[in-house]
MMTF fields as JSON, N, C-alpha, C and O atoms, coordinates in Angstrom:
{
  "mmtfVersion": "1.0.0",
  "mmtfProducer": "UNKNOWN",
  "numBonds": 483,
  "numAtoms": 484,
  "numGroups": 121,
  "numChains": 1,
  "numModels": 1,
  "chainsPerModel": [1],
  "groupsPerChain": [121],
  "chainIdList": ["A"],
  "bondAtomList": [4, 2, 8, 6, 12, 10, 16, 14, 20, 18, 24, 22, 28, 26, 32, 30, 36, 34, 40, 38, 44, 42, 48, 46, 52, 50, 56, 54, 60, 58, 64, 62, 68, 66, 72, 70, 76, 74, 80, 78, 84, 82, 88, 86, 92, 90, 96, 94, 100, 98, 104, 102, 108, 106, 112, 110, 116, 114, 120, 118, 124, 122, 128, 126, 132, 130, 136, 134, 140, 138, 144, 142, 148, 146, 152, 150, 156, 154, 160, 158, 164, 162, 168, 166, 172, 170, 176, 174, 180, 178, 184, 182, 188, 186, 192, 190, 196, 194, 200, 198, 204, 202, 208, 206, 212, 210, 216, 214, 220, 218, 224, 222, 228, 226, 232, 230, 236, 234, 240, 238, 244, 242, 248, 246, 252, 250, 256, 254, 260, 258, 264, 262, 268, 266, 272, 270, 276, 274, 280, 278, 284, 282, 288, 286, 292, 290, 296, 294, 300, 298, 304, 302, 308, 306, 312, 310, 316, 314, 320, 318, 324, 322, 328, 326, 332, 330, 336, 334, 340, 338, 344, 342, 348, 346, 352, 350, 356, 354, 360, 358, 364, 362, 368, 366, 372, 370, 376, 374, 380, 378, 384, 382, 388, 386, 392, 390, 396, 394, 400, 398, 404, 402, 408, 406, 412, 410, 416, 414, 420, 418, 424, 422, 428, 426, 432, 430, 436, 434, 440, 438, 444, 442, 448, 446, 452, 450, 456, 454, 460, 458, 464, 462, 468, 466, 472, 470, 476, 474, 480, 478],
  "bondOrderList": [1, 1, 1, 1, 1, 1, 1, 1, 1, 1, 1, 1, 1, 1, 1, 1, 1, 1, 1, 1, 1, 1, 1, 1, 1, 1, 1, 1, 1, 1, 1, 1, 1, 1, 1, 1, 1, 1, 1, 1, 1, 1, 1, 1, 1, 1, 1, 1, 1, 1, 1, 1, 1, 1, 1, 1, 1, 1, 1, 1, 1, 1, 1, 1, 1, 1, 1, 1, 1, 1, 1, 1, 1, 1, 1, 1, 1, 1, 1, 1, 1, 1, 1, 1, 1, 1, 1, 1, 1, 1, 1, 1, 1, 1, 1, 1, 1, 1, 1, 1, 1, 1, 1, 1, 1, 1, 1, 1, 1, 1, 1, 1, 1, 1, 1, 1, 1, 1, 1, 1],
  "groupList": [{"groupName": "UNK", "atomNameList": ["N", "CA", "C", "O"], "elementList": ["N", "C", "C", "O"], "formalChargeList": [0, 0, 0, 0], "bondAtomList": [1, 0, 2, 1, 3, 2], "bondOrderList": [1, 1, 2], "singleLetterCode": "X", "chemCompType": "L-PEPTIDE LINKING"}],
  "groupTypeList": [0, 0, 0, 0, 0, 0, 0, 0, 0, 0, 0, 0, 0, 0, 0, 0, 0, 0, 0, 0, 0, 0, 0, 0, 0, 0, 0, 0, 0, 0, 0, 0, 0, 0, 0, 0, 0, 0, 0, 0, 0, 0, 0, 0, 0, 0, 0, 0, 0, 0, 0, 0, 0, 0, 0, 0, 0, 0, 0, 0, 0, 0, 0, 0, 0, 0, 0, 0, 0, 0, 0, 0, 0, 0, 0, 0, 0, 0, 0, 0, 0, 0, 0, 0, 0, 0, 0, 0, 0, 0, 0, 0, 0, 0, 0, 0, 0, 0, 0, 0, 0, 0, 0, 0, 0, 0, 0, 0, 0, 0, 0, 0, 0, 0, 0, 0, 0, 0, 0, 0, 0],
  "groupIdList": [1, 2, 3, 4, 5, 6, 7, 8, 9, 10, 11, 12, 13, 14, 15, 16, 17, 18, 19, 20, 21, 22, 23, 24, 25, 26, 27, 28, 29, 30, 31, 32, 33, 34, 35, 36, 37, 38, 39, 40, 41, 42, 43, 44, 45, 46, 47, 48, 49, 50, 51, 52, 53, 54, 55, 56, 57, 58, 59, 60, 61, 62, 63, 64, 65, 66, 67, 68, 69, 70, 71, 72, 73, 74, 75, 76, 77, 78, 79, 80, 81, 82, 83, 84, 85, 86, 87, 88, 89, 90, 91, 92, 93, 94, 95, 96, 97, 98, 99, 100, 101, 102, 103, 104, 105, 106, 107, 108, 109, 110, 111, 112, 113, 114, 115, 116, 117, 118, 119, 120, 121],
  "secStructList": [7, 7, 3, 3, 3, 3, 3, 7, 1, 1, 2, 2, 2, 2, 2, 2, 2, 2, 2, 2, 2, 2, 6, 6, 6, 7, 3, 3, 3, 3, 3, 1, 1, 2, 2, 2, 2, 2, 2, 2, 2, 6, 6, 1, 7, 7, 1, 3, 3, 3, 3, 3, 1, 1, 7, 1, 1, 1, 7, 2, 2, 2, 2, 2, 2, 2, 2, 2, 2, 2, 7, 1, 1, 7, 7, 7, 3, 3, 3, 3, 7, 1, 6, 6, 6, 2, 2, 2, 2, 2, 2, 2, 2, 2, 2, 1, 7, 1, 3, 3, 3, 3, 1, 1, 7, 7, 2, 2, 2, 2, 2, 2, 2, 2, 2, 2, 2, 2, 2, 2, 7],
  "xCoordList": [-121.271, -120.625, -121.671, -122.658, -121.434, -121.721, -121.461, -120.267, -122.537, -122.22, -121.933, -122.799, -120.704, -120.697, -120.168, -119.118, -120.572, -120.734, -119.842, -120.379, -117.948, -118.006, -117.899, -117.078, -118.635, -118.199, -117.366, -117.738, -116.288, -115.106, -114.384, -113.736, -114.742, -113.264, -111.94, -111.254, -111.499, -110.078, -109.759, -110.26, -108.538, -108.229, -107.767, -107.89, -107.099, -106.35, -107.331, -107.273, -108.262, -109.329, -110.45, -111.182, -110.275, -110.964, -110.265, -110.755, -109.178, -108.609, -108.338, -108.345, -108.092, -108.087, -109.483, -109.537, -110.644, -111.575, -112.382, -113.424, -111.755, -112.124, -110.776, -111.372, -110.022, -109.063, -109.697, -110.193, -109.777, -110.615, -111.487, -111.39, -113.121, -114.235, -113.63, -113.477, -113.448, -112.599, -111.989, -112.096, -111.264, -110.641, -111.692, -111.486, -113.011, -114.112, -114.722, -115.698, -114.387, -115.178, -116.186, -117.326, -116.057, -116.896, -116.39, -115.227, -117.747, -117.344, -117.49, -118.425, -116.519, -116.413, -116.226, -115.584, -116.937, -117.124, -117.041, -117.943, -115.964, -115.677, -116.066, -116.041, -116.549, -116.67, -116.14, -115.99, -115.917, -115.426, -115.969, -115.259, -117.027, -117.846, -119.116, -119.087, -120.499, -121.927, -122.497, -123.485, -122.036, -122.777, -122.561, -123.605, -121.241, -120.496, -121.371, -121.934, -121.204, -121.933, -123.34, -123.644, -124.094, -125.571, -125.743, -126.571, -125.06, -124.851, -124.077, -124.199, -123.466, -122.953, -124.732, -125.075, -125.175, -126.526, -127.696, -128.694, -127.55, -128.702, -128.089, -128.449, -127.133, -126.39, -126.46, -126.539, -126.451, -125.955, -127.221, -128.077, -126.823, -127.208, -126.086, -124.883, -126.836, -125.822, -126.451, -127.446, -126.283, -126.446, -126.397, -127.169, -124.907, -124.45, -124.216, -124.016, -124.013, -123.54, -122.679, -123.237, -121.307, -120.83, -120.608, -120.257, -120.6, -120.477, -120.177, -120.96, -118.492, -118.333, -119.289, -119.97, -119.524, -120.138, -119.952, -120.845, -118.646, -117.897, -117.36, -116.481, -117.952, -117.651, -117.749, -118.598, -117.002, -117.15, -118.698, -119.32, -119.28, -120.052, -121.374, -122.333, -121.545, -122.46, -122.396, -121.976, -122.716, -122.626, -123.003, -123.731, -122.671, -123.345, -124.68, -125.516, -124.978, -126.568, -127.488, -128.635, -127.397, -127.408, -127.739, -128.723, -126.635, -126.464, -127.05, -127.191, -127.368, -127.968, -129.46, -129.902, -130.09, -131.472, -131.621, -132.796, -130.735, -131.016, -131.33, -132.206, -130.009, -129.59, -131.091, -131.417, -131.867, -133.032, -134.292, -135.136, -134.134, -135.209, -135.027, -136.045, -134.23, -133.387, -134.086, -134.752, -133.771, -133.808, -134.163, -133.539, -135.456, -135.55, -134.941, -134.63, -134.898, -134.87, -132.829, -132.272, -132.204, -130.823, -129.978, -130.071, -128.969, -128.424, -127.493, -126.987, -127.063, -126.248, -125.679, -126.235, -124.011, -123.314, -122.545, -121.882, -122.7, -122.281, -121.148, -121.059, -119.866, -118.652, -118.06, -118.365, -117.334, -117.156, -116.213, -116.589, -114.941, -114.724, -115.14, -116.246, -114.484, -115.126, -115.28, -115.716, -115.232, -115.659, -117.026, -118.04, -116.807, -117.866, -119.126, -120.271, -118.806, -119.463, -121.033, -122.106, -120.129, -121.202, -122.456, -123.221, -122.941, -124.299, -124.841, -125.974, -124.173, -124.452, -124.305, -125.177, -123.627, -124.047, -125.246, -125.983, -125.739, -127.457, -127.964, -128.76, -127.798, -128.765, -129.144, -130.217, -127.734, -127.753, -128.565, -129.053, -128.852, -129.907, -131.586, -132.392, -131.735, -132.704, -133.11, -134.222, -132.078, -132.516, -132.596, -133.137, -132.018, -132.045, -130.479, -130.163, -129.686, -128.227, -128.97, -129.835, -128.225, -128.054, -127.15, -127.34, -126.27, -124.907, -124.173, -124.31, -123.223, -122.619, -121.12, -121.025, -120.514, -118.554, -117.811, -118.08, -117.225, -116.559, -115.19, -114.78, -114.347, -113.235, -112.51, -113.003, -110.942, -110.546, -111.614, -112.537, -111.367, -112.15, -111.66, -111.234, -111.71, -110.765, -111.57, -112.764, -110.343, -111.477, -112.577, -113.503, -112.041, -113.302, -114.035, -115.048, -114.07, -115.507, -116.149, -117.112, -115.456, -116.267, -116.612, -117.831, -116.127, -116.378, -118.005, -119.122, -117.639, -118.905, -119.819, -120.434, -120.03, -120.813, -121.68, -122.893, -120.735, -120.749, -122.125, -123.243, -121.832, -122.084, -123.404, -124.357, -123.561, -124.968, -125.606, -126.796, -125.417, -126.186, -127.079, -128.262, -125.862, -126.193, -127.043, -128.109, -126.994, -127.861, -129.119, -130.044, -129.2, -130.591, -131.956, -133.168, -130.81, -131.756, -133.23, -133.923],
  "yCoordList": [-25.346, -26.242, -26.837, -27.403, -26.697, -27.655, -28.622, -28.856, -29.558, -30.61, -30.081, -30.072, -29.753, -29.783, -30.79, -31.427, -30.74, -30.808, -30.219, -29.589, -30.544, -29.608, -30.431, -31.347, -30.134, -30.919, -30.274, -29.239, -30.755, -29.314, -30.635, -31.516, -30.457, -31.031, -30.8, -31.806, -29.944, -29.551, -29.795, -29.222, -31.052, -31.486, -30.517, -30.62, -29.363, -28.335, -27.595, -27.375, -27.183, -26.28, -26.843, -26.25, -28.3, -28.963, -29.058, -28.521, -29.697, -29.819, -28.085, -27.989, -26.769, -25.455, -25.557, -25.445, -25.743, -25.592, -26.689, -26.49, -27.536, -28.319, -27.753, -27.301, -27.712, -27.085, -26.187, -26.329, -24.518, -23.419, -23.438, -22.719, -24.957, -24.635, -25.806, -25.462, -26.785, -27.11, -26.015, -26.091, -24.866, -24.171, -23.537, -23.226, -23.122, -22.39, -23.391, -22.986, -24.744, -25.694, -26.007, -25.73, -26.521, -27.285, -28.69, -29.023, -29.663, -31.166, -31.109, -30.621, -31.63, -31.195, -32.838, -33.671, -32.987, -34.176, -34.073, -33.381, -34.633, -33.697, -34.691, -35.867, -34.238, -35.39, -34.259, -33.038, -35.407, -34.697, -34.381, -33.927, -34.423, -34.375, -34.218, -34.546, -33.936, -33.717, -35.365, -35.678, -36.113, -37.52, -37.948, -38.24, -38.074, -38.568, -37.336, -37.751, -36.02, -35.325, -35.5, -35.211, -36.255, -36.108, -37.344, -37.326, -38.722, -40.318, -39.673, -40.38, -38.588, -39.133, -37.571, -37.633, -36.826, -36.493, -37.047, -36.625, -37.954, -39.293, -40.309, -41.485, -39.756, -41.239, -40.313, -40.945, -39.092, -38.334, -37.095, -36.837, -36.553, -35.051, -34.261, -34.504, -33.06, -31.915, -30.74, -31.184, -29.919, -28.086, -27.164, -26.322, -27.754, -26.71, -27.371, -28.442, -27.368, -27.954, -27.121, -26.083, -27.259, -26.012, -26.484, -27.646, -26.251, -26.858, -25.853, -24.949, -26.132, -25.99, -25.974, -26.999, -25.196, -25.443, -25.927, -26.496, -25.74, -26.694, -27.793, -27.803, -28.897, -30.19, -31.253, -31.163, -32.429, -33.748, -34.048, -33.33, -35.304, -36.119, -35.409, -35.713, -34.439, -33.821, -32.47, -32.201, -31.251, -29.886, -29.264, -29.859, -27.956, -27.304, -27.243, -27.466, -26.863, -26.497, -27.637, -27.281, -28.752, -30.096, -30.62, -31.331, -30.148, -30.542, -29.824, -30.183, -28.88, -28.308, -28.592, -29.574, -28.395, -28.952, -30.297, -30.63, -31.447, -32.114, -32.444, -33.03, -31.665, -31.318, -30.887, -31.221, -30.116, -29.195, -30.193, -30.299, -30.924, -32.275, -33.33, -34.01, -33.625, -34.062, -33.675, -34.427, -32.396, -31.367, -29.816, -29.092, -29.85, -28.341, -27.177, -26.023, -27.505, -26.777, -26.438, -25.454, -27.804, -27.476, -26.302, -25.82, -25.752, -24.821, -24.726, -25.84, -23.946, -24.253, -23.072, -21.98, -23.472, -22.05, -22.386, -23.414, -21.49, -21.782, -21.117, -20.106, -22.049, -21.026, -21.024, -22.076, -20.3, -21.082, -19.619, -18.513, -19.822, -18.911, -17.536, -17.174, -16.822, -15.93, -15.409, -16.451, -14.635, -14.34, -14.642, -13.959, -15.418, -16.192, -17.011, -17.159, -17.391, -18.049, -16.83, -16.98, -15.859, -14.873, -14.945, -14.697, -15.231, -15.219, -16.735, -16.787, -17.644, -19.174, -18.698, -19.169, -17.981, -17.443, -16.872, -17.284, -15.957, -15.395, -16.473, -16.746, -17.23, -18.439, -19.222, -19.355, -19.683, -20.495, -20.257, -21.185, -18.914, -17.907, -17.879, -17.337, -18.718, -18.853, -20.363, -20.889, -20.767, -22.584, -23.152, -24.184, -22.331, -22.402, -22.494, -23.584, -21.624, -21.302, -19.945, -19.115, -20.191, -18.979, -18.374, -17.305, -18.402, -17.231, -18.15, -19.301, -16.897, -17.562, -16.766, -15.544, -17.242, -16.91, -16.872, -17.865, -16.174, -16.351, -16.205, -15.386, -17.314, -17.766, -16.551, -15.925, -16.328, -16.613, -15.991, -15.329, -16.313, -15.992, -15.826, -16.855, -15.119, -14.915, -15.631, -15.898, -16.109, -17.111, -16.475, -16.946, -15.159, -14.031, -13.711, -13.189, -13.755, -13.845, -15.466, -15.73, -16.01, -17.705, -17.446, -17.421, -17.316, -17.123, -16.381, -16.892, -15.172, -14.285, -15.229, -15.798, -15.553, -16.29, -17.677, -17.868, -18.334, -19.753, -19.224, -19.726, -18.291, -17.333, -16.938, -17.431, -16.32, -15.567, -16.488, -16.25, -17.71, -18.775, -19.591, -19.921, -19.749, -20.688, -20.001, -20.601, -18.632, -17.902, -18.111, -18.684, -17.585, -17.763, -18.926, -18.769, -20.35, -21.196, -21.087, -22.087],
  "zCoordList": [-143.838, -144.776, -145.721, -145.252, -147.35, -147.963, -148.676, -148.862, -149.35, -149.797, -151.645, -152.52, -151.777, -153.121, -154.893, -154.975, -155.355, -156.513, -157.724, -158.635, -157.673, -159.035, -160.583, -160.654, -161.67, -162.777, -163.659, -164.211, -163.86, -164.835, -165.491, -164.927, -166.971, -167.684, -167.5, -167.322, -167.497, -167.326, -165.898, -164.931, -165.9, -164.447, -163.382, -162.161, -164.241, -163.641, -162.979, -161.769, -163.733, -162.776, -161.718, -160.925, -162.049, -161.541, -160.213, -159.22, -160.169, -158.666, -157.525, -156.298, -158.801, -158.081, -157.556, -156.332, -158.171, -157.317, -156.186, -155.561, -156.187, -155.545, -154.296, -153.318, -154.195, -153.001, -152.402, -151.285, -153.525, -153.126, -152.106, -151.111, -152.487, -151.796, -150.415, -149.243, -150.811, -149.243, -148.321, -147.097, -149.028, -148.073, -147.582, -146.409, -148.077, -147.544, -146.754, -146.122, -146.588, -145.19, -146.105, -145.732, -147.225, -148.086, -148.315, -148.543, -148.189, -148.593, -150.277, -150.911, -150.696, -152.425, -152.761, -152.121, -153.87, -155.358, -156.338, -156.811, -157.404, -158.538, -159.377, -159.012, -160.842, -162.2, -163.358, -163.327, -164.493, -165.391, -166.284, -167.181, -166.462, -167.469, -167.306, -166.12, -167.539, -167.19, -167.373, -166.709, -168.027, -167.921, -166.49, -165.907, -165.657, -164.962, -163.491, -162.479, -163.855, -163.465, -162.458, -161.301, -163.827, -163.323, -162.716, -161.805, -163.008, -162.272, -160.66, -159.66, -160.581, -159.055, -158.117, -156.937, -158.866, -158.485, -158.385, -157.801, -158.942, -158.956, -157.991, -157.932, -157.243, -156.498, -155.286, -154.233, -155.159, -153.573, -153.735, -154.582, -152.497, -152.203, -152.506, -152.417, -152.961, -153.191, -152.226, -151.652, -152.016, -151.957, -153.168, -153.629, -153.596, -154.814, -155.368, -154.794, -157.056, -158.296, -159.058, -159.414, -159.482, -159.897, -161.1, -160.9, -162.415, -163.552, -164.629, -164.92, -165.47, -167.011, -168.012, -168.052, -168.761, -169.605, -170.769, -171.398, -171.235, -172.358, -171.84, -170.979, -172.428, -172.067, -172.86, -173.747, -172.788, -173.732, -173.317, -172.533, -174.003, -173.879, -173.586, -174.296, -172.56, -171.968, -171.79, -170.665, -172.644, -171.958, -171.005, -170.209, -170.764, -168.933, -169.129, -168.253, -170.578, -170.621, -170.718, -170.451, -170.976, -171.07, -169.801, -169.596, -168.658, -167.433, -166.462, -165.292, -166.911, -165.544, -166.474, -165.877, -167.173, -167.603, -167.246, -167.405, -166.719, -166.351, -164.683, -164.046, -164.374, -163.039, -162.311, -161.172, -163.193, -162.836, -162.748, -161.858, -164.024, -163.557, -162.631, -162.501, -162.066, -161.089, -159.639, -158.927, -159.42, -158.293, -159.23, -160.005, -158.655, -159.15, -158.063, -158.361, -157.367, -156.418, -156.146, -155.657, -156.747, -156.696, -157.128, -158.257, -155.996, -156.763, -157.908, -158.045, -158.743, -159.675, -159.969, -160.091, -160.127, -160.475, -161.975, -162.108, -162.979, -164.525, -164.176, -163.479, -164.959, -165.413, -166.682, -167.245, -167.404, -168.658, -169.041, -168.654, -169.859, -170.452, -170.758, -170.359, -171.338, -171.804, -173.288, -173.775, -174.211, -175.443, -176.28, -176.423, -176.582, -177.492, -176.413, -176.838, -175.303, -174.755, -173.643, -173.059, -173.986, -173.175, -173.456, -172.524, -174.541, -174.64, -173.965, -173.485, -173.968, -173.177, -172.044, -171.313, -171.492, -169.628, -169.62, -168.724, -170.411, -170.056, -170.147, -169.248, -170.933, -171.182, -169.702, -169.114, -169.375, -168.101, -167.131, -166.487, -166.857, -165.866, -165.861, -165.105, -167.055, -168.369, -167.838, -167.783, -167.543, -167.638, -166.07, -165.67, -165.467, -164.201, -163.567, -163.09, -163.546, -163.045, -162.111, -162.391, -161.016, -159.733, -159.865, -159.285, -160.277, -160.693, -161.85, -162.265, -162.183, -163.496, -163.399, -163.518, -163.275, -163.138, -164.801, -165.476, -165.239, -166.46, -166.017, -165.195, -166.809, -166.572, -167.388, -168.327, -166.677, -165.245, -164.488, -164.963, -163.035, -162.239, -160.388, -159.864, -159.907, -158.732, -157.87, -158.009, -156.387, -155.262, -154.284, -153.623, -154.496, -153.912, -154.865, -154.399, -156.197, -156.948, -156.272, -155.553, -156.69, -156.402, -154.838, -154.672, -154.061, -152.582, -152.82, -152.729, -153.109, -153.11, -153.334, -152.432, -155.134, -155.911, -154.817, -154.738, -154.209, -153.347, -152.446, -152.561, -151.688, -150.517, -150.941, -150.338, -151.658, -152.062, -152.455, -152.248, -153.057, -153.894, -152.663, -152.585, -151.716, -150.566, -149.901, -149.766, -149.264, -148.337, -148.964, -148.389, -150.338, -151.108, -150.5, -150.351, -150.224, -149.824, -148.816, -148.625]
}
């Protein structure tokens, strides 16, 4: 079990994945945004950080560069749409993201993704 971390604007995907990694026997913390984000990582421990990359106030790339000064060592999984945003997923890999999911995205991709990130440790 870990201690996770998801930050997702959209309430809808926010609460699917916060169910999802509970159903995998994960303790899950959700924010909505990367400001809100990086205040409850500066307030707790994580394992994993799972984070949107389109976002109000604070972006993913924003957030995990912070996330990274924070905890270098934290894991982080990017998700974000798809089309236009593909070249901001190589990036994420770049800045320090351990996997990167493009929306939609099935709970056995995220399972996998969760799985391989965590063993890594």
């Amino acid at each position: 079990m870990a201690n996770v971390l998801v930050i997702e604007d959209d309430a809808a995907v926010r609460f699917s994945l916060q169910a999802a990694l509970q159903a995998m026997g994960h303790a899950v913390q959700t924010a909505a945004d990367g400001v809100d984000g990086v205040e409850k990582c500066l307030a707790g421990t994580f394992d994993l950080v799972i984070t949107d990359l389109v976002m109000p106030k604070k972006d993913g790339v924003e957030t995990i560069l912070e996330l990274k000064l924070i905890d270098p060592r934290l894991k982080i999984i990017a998700i974000s749409g798809g089309g236009r945003n593909l070249d901001i997923m190589e990036t994420t890999y770049k800045i320090g993201a351990d996997c990167a999911l493009t929306k939609p995205f099935s709970i056995n991709d995220l399972s996998d993704c969760v799985t391989r990130v965590l063993v890594d440790e």
